[in-house]
C-alpha positions in Angstrom: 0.0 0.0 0.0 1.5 3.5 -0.9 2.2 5.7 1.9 0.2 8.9 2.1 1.9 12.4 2.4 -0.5 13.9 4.8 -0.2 12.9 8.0 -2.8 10.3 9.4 -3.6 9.4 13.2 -5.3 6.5 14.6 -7.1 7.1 18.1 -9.0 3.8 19.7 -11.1 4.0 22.7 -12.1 1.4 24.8 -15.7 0.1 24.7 -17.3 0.3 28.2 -20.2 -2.6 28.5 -20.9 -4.7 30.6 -19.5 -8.5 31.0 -22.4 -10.4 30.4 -22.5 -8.4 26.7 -18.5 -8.3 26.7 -18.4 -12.4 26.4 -21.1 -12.1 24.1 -19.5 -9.7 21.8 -16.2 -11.8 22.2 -18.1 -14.8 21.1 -19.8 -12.9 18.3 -16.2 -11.8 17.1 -14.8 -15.1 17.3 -17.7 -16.9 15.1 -16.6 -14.1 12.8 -13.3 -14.8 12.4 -13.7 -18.1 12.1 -16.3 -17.9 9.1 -14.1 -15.4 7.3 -11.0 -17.2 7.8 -12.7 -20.6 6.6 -14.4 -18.2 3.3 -11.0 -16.8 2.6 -9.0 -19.9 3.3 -11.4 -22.0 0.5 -11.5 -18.9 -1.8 -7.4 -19.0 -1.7 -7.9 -22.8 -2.7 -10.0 -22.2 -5.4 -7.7 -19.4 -6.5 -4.5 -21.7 -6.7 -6.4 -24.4 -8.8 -7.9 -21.8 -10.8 -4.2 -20.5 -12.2 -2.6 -24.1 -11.9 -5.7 -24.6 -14.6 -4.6 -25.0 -18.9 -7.2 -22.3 -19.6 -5.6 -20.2 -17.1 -2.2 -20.7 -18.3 -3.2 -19.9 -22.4 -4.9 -16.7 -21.1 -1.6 -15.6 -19.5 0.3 -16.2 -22.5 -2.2 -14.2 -24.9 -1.0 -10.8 -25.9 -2.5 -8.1 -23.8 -4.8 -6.8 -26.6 -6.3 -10.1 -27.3 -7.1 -10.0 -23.7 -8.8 -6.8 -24.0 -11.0 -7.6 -26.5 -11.8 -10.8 -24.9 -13.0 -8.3 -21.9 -14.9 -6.7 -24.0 -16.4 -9.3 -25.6 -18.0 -11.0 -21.8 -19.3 -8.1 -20.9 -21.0 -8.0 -23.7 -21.9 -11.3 -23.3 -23.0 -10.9 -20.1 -25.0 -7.9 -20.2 -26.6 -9.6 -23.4 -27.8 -13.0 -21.4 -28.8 -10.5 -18.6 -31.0 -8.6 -21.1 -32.7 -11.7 -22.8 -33.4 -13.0 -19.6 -35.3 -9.6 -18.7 -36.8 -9.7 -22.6 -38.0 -13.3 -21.9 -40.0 -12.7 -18.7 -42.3 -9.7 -20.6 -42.7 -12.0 -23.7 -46.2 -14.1 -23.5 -46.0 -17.4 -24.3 -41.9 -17.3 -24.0 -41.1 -20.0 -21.2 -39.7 -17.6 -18.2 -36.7 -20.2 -17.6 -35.5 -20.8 -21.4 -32.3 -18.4 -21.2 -31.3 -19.4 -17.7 -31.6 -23.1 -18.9 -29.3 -22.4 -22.1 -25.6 -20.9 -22.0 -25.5 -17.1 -22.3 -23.6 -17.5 -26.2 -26.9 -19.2 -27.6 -29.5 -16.6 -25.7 -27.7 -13.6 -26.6 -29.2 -13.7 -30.3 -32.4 -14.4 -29.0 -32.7 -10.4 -28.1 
């Protein structure tokens, strides 16, 4: 993280409350730890499978510009499945789940 030119300050205070609700909060913070470590921990997992992936490793070797356009090209994607979806629910007669059944490449023409 860069370090700032203006000077920053950091003041705590102490929390006055009472024991009962001190354990409580303790026990609160704890269960959150522990969930976040155990999201982050299976998220960091997923990550390192994710680049030891072949998919992963062509995409790192493609010339930035092809990567740009591929950008380009899921977003459009995307927002194109997201729009079909949105056209098929105000269609009569047009089955509500028909785009969220198919892939978003073969419902994108269907706008």
């Amino acid at each position: 993280m860069k370090k700032t030119s203006t000077p920053s300050f950091v003041l705590e205070f102490a929390l006055a409350v009472q024991p009962e609700e001190a354990s409580v909060m303790a026990g609160r913070f704890e269960a959150g730890c522990r969930s976040f470590n155990a999201v982050l921990g299976d998220e960091l997992k997923a990550l390192d499978l994710m680049r030891q992936s072949k998919q992963w490793q062509n995409a790192r070797a493609l010339p930035l510009k092809l990567k740009v356009v591929a950008k380009h090209f899921l977003a459009r994607l995307v927002r194109g499945h997201a729009r079909a979806v949105v056209a098929a629910k105000r269609e009569p007669g047009y089955p509500a789940n028909a785009c969220l059944q198919n892939p978003p490449d073969l419902c994108v023409g269907m706008l």
